[in-house]
mmCIF file as gemmi writes it, N, C-alpha and C atoms, coordinates in Angstrom:
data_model
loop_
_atom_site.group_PDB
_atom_site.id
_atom_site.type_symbol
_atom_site.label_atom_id
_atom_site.label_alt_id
_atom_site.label_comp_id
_atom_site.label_asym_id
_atom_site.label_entity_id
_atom_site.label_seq_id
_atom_site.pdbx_PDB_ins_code
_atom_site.Cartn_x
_atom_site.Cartn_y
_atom_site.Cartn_z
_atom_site.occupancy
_atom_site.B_iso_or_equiv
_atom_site.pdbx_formal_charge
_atom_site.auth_seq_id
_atom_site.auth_asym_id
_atom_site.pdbx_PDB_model_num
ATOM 1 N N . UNK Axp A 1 ? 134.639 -54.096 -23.015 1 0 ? 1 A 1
ATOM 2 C CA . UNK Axp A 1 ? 133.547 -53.5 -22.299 1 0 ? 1 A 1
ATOM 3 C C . UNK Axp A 1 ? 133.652 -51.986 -22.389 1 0 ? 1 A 1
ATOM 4 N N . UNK Axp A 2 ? 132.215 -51.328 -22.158 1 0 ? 2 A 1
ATOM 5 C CA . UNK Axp A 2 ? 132.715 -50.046 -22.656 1 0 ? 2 A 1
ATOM 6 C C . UNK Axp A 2 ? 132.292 -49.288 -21.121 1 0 ? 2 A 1
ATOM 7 N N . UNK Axp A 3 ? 132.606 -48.319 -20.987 1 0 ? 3 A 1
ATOM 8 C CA . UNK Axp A 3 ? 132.433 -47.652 -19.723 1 0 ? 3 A 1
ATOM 9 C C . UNK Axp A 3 ? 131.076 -47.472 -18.785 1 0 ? 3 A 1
ATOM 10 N N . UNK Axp A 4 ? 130.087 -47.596 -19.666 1 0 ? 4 A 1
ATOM 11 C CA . UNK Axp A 4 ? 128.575 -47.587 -19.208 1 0 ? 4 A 1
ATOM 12 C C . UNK Axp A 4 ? 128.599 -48.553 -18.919 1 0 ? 4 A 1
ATOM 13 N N . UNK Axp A 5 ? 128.836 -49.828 -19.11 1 0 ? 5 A 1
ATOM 14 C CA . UNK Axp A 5 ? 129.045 -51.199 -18.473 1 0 ? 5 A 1
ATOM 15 C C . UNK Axp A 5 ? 129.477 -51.688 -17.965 1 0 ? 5 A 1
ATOM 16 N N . UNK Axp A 6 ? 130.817 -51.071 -17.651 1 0 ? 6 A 1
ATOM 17 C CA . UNK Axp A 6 ? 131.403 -50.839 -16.331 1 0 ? 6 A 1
ATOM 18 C C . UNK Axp A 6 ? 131.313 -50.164 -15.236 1 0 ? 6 A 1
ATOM 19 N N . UNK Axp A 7 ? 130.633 -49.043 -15.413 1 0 ? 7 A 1
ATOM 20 C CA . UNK Axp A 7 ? 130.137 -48.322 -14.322 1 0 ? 7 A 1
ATOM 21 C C . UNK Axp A 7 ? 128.795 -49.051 -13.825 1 0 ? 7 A 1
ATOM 22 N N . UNK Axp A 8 ? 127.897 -49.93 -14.605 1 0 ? 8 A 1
ATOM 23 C CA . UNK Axp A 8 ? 126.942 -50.593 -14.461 1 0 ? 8 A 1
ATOM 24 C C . UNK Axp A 8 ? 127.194 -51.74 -13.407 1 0 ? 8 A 1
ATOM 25 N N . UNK Axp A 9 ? 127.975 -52.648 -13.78 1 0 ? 9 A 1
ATOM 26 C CA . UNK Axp A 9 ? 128.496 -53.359 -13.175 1 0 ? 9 A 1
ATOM 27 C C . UNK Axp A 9 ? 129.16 -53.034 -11.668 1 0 ? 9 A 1
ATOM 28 N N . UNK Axp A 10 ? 129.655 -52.323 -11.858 1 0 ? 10 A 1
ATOM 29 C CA . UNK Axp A 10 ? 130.618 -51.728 -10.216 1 0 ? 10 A 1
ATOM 30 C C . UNK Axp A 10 ? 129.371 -50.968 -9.401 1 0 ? 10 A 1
ATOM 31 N N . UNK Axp A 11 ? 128.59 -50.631 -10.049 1 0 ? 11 A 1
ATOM 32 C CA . UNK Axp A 11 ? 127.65 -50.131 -9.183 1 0 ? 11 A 1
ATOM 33 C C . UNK Axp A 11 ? 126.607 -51.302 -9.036 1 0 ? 11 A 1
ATOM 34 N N . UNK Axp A 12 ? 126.008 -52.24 -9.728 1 0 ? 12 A 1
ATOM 35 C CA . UNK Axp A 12 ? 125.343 -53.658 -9.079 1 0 ? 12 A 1
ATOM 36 C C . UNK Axp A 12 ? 126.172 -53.989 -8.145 1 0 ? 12 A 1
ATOM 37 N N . UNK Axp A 13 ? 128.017 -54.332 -8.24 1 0 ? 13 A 1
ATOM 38 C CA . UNK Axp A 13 ? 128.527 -55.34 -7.213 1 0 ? 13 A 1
ATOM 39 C C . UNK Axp A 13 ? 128.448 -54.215 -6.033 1 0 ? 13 A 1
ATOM 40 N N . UNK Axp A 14 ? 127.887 -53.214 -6.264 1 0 ? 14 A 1
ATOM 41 C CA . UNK Axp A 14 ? 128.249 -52.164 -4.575 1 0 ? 14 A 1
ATOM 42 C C . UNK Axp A 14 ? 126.647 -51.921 -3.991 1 0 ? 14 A 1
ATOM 43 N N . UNK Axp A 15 ? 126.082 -51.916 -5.177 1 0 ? 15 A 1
ATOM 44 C CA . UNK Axp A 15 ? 124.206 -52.106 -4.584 1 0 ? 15 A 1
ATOM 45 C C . UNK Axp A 15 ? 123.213 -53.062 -4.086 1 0 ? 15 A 1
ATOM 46 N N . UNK Axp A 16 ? 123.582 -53.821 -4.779 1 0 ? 16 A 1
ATOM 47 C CA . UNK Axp A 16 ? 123.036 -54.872 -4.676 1 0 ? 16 A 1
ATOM 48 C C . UNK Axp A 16 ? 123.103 -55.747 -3.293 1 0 ? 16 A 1
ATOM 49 N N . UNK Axp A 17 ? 124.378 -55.777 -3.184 1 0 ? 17 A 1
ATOM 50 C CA . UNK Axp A 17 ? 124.273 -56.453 -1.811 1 0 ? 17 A 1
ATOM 51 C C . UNK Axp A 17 ? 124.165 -55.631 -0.895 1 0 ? 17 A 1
ATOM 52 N N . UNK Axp A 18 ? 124.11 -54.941 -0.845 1 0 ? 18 A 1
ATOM 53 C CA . UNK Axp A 18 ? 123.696 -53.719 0.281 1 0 ? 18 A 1
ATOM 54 C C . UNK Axp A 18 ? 122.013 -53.506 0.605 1 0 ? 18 A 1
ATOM 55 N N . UNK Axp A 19 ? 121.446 -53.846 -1.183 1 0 ? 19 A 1
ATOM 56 C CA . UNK Axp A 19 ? 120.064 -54.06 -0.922 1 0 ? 19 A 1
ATOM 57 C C . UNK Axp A 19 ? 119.743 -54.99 -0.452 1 0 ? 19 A 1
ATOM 58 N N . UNK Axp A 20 ? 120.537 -55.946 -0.45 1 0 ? 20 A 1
ATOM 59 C CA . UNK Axp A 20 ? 120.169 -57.497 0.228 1 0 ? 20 A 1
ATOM 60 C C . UNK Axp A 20 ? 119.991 -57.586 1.543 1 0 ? 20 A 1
ATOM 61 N N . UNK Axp A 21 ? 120.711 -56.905 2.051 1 0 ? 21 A 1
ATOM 62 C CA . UNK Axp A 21 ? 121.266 -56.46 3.679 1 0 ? 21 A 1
ATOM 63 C C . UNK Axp A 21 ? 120.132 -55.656 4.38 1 0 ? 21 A 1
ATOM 64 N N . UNK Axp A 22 ? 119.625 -54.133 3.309 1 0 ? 22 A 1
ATOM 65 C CA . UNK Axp A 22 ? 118.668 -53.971 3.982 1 0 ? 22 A 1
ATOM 66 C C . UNK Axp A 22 ? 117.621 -54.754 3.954 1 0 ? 22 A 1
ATOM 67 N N . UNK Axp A 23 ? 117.02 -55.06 2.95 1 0 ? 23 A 1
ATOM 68 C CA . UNK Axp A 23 ? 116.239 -56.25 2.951 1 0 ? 23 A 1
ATOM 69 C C . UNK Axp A 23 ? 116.009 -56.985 4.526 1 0 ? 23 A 1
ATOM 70 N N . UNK Axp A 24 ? 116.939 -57.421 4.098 1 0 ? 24 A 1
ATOM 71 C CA . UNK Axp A 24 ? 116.796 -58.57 5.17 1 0 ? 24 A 1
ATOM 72 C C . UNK Axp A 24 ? 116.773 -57.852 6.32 1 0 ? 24 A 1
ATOM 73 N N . UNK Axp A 25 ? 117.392 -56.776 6.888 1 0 ? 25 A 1
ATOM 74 C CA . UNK Axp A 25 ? 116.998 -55.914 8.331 1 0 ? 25 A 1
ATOM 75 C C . UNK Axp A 25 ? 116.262 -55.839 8.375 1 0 ? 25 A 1
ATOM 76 N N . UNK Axp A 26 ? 115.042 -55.227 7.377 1 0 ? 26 A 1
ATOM 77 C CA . UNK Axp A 26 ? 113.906 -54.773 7.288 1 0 ? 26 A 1
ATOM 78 C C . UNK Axp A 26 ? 112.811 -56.018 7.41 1 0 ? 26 A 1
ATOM 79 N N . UNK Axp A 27 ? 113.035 -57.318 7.068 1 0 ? 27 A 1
ATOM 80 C CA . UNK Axp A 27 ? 111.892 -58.303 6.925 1 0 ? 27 A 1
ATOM 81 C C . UNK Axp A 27 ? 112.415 -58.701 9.029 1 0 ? 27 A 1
ATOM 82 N N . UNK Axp A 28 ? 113.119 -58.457 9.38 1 0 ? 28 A 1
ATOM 83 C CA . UNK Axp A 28 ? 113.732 -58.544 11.238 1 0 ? 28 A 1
ATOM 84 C C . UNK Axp A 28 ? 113.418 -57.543 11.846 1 0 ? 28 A 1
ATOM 85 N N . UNK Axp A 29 ? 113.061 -56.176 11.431 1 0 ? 29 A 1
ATOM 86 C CA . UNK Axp A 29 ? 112.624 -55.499 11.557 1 0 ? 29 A 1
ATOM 87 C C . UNK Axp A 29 ? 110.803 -55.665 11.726 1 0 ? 29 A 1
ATOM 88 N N . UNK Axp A 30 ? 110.614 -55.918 10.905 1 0 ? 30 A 1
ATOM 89 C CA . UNK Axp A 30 ? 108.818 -56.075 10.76 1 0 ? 30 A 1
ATOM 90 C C . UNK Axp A 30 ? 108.476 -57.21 11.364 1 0 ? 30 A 1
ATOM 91 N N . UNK Axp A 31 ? 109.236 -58.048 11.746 1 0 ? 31 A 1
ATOM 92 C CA . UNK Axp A 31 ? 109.116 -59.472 12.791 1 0 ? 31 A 1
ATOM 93 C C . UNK Axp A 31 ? 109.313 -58.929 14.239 1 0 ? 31 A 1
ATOM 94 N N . UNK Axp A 32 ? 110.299 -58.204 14.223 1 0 ? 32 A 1
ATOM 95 C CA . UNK Axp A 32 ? 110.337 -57.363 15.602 1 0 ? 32 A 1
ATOM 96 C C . UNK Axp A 32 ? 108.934 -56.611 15.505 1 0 ? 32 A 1
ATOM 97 N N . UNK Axp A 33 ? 108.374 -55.496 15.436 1 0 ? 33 A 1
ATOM 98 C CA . UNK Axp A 33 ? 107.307 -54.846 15.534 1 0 ? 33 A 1
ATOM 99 C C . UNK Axp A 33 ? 105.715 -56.028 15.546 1 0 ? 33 A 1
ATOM 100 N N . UNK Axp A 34 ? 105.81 -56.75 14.816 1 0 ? 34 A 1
ATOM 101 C CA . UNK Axp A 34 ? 104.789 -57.976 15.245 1 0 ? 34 A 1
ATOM 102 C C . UNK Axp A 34 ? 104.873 -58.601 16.326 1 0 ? 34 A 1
ATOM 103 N N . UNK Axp A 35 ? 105.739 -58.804 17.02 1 0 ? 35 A 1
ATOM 104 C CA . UNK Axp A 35 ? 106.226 -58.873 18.614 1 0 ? 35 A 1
ATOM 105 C C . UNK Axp A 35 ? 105.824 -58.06 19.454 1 0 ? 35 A 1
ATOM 106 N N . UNK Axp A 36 ? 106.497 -56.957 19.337 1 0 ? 36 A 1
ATOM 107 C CA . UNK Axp A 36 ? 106.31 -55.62 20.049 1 0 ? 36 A 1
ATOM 108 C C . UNK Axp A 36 ? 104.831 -55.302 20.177 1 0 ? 36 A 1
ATOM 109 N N . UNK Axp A 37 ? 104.313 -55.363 18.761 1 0 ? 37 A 1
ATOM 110 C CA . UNK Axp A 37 ? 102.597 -54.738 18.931 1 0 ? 37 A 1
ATOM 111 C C . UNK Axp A 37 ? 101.863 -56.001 19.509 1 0 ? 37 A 1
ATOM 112 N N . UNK Axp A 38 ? 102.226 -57.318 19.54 1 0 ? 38 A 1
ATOM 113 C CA . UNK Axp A 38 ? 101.398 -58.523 20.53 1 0 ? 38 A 1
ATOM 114 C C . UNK Axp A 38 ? 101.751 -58.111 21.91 1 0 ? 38 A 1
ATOM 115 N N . UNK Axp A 39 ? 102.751 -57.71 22.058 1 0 ? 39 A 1
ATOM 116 C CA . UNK Axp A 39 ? 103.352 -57.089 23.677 1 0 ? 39 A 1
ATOM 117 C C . UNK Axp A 39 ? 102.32 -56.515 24.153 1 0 ? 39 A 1
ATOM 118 N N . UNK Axp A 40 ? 102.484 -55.23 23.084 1 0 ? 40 A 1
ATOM 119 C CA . UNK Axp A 40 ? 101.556 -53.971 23.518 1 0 ? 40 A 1
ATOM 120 C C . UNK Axp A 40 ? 100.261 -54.228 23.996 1 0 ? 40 A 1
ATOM 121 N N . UNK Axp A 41 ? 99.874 -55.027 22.879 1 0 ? 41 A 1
ATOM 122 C CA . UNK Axp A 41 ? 98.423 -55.395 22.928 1 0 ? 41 A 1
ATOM 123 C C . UNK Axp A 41 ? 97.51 -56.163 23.979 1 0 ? 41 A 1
ATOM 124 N N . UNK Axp A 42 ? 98.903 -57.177 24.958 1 0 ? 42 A 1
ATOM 125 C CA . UNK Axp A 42 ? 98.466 -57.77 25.611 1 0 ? 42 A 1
ATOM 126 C C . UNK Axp A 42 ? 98.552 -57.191 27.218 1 0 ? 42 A 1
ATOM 127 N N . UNK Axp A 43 ? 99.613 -55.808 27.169 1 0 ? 43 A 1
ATOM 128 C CA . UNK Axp A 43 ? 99.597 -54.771 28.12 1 0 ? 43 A 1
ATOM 129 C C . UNK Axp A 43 ? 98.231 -54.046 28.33 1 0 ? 43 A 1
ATOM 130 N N . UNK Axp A 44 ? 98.018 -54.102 26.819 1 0 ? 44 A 1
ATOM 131 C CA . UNK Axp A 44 ? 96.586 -53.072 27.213 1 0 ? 44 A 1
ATOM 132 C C . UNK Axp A 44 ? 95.7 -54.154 27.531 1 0 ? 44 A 1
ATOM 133 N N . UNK Axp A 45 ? 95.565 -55.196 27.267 1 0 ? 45 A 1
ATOM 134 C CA . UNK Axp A 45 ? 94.057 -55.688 27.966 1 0 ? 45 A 1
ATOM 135 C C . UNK Axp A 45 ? 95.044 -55.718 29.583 1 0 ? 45 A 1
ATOM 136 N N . UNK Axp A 46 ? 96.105 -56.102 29.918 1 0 ? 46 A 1
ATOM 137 C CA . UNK Axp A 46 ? 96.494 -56.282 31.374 1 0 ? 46 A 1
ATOM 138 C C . UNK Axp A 46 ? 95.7 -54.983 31.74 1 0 ? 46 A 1
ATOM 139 N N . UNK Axp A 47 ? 96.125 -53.996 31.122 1 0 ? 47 A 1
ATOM 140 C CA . UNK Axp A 47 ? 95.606 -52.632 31.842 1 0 ? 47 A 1
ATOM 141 C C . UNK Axp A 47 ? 94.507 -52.058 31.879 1 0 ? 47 A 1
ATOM 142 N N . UNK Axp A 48 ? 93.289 -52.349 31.07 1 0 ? 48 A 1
ATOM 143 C CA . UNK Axp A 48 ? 92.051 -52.704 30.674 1 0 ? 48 A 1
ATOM 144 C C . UNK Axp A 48 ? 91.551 -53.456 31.983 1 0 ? 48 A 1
ATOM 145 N N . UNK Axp A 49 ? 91.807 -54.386 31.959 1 0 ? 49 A 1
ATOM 146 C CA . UNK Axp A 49 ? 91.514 -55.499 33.26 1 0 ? 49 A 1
ATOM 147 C C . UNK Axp A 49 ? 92.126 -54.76 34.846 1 0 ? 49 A 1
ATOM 148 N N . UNK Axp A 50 ? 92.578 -54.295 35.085 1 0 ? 50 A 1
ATOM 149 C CA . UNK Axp A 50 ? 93.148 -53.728 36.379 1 0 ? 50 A 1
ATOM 150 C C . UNK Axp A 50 ? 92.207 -52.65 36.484 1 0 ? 50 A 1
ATOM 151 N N . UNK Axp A 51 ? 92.053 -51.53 35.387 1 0 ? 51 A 1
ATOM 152 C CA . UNK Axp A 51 ? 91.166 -50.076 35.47 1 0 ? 51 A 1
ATOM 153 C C . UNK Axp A 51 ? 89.691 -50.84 35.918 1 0 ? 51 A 1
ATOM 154 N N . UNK Axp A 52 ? 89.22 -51.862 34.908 1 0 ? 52 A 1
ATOM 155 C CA . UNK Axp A 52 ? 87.933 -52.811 35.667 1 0 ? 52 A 1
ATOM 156 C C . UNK Axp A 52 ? 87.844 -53.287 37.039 1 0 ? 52 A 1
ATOM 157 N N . UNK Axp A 53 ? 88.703 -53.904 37.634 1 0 ? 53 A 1
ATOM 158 C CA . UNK Axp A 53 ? 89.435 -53.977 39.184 1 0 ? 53 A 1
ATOM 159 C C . UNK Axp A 53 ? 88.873 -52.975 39.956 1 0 ? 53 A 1
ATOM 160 N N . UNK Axp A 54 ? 89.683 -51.937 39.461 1 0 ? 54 A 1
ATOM 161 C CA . UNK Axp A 54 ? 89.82 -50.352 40.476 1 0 ? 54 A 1
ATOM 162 C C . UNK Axp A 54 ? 88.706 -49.97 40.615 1 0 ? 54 A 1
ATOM 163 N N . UNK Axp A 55 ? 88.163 -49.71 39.276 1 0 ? 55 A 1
ATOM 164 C CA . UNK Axp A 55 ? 86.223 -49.013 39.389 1 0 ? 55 A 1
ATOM 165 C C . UNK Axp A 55 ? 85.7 -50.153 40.511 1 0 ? 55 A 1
ATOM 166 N N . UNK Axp A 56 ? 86.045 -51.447 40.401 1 0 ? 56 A 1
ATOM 167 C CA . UNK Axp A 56 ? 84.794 -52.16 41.38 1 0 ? 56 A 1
ATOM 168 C C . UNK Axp A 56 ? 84.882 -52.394 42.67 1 0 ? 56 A 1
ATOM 169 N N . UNK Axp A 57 ? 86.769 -51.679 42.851 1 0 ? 57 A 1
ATOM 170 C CA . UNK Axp A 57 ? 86.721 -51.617 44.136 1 0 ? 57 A 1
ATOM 171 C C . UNK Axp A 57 ? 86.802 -49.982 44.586 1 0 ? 57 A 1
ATOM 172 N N . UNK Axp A 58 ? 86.104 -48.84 43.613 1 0 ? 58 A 1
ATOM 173 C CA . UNK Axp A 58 ? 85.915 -48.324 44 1 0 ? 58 A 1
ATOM 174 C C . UNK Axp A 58 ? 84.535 -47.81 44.668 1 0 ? 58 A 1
ATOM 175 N N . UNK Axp A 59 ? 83.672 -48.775 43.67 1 0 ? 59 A 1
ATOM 176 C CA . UNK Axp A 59 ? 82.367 -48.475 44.241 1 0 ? 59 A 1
ATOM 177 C C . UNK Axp A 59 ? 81.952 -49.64 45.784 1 0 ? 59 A 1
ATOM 178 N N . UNK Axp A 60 ? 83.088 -50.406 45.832 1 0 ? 60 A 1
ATOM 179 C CA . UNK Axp A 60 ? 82.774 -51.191 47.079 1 0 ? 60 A 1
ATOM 180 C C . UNK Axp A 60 ? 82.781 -50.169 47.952 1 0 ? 60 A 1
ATOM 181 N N . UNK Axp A 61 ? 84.154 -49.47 48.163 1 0 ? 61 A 1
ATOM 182 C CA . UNK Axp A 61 ? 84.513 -48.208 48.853 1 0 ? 61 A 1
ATOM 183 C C . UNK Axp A 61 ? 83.391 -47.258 49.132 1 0 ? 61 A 1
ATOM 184 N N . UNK Axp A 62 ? 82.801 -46.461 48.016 1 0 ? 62 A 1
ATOM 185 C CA . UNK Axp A 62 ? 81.789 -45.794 47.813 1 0 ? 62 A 1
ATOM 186 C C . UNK Axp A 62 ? 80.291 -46.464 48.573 1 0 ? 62 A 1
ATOM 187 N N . UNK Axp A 63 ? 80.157 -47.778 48.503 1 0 ? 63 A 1
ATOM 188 C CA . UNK Axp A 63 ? 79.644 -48.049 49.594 1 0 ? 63 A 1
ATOM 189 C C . UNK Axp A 63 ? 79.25 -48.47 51.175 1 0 ? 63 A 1
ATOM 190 N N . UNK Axp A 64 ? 80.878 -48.697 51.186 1 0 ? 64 A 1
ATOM 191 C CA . UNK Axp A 64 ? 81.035 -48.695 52.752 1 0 ? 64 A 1
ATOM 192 C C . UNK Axp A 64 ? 81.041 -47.316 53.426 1 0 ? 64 A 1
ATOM 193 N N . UNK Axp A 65 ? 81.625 -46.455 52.252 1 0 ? 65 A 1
ATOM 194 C CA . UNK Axp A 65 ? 81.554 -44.936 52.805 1 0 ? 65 A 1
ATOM 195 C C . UNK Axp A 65 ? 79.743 -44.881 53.21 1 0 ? 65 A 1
ATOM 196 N N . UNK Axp A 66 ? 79.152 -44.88 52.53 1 0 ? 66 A 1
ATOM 197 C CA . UNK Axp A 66 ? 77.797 -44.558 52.799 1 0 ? 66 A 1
ATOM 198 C C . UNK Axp A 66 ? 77.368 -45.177 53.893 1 0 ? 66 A 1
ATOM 199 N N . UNK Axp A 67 ? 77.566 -46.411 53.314 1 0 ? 67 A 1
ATOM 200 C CA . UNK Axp A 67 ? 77.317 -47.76 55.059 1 0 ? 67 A 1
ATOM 201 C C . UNK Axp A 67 ? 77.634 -46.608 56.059 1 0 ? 67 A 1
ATOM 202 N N . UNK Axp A 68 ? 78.75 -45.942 56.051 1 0 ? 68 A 1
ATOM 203 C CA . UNK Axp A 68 ? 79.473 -46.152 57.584 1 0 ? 68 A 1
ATOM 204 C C . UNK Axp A 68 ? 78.619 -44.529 58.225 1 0 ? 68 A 1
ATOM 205 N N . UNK Axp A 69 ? 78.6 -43.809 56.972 1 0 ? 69 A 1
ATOM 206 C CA . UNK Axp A 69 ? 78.219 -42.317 56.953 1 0 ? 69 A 1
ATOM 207 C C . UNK Axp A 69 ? 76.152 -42.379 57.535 1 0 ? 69 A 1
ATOM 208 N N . UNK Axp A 70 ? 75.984 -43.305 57.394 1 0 ? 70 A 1
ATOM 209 C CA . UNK Axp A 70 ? 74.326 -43.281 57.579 1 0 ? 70 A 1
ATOM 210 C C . UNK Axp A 70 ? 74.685 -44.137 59.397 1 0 ? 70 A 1
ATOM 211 N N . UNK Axp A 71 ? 75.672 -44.819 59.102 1 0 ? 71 A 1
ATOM 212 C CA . UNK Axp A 71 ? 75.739 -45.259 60.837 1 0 ? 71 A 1
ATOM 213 C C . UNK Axp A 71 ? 76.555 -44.488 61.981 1 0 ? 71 A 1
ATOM 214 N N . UNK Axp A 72 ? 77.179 -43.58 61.396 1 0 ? 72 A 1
ATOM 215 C CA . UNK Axp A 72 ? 77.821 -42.37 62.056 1 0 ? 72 A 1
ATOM 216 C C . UNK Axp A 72 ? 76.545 -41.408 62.584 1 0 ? 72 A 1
ATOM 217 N N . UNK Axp A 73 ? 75.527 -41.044 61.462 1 0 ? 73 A 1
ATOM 218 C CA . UNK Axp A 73 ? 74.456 -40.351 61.26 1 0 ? 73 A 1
ATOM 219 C C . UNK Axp A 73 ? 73.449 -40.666 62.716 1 0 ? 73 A 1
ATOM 220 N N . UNK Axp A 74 ? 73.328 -42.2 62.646 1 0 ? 74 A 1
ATOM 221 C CA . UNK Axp A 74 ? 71.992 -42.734 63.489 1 0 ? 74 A 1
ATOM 222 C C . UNK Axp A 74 ? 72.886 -42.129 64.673 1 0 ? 74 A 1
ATOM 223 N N . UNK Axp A 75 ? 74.086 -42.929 64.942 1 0 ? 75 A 1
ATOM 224 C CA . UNK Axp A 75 ? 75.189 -42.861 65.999 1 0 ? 75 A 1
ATOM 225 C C . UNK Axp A 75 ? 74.814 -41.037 66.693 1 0 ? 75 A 1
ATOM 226 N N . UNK Axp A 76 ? 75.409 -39.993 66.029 1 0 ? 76 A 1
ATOM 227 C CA . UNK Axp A 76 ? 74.962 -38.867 66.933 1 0 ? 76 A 1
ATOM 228 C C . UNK Axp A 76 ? 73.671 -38.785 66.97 1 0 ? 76 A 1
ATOM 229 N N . UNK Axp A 77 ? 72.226 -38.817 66.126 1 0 ? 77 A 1
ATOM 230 C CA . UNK Axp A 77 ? 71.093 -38.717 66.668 1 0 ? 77 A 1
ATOM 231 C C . UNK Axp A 77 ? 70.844 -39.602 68.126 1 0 ? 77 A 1
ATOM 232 N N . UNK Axp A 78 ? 71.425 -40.647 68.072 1 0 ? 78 A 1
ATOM 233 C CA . UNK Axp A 78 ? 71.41 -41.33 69.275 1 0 ? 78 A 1
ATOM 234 C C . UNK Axp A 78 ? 72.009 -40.622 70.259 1 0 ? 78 A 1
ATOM 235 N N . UNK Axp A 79 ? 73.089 -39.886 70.266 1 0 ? 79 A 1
ATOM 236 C CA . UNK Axp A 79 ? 73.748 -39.194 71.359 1 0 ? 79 A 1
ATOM 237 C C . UNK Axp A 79 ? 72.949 -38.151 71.802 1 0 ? 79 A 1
ATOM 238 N N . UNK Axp A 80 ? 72.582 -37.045 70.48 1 0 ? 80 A 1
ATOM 239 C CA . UNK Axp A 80 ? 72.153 -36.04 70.687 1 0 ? 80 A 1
ATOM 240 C C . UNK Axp A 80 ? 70.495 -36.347 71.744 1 0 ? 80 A 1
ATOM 241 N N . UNK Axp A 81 ? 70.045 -37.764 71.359 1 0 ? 81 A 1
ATOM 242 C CA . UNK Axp A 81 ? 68.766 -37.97 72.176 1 0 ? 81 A 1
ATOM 243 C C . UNK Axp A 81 ? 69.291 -38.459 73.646 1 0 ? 81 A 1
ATOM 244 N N . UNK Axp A 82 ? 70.435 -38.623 73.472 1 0 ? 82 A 1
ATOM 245 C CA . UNK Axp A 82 ? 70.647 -38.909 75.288 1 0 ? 82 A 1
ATOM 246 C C . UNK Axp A 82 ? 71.177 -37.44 75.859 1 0 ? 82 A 1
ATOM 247 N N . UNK Axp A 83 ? 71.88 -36.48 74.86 1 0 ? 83 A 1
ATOM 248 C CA . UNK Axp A 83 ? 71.867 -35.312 75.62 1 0 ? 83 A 1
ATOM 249 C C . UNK Axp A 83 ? 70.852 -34.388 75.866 1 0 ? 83 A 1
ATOM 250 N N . UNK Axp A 84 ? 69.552 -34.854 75.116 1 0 ? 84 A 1
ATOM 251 C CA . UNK Axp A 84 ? 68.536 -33.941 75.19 1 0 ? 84 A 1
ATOM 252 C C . UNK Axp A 84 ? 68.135 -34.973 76.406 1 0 ? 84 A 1
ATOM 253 N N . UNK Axp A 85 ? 68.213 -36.115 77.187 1 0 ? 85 A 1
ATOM 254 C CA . UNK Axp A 85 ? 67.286 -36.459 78.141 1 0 ? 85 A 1
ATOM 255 C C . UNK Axp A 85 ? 67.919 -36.195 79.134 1 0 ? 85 A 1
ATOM 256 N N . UNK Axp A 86 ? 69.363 -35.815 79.091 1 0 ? 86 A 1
ATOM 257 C CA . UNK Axp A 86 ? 69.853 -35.738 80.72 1 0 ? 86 A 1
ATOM 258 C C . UNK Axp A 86 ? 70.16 -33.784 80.674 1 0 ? 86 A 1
ATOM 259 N N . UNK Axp A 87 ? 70.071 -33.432 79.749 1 0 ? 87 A 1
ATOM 260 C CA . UNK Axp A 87 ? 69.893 -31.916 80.058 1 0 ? 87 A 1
ATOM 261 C C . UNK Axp A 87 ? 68.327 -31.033 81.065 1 0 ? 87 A 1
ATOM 262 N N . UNK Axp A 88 ? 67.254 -32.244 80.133 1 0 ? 88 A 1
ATOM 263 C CA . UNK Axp A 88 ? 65.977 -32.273 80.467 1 0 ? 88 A 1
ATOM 264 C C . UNK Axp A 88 ? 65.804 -32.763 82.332 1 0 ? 88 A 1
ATOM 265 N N . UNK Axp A 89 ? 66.515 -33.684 82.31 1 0 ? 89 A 1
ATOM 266 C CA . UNK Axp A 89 ? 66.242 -33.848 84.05 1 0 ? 89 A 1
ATOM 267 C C . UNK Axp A 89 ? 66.824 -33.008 84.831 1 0 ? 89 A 1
């Protein structure tokens, strides 16, 4: 054998399986991240779905505020008409 073919050789038995190795991390690797991004994916609709939640209980809010703000409203005109009748007598 002559030296180019030996250096050929010693460098397949030292590469090769090393490429094998990454290889194979890498195909566990990309099985991991297909995991990970179904994770993700199913976080964001969780979180998608909750932000939908919040808006609808914010406009419930937004309308009890008003509810309560127009019955606060009647509430002192009502007062203010009983202090205008007993100031008046």
């Amino acid at each position: 054998m002559d030296i180019t073919n030996i250096v050929k050789t010693a460098l397949q038995e030292m590469i090769v399986p090393e490429l094998n190795s990454i290889k194979k991390e890498n195909a566990e690797i990309k099985t991991s991240l297909v995991l990970i991004n179904k994770r993700l994916d199913d976080m964001n609709s969780h979180l998608v779905d909750q932000s939908r939640r919040i808006d609808e209980t914010n406009k419930r809010i937004d309308a009890v505020r008003t509810e309560l703000t127009g019955r606060i409203n009647e509430t002192n005109k009502g007062i203010e008409a009983v202090r205008e009748g007993l100031t008046k007598n």
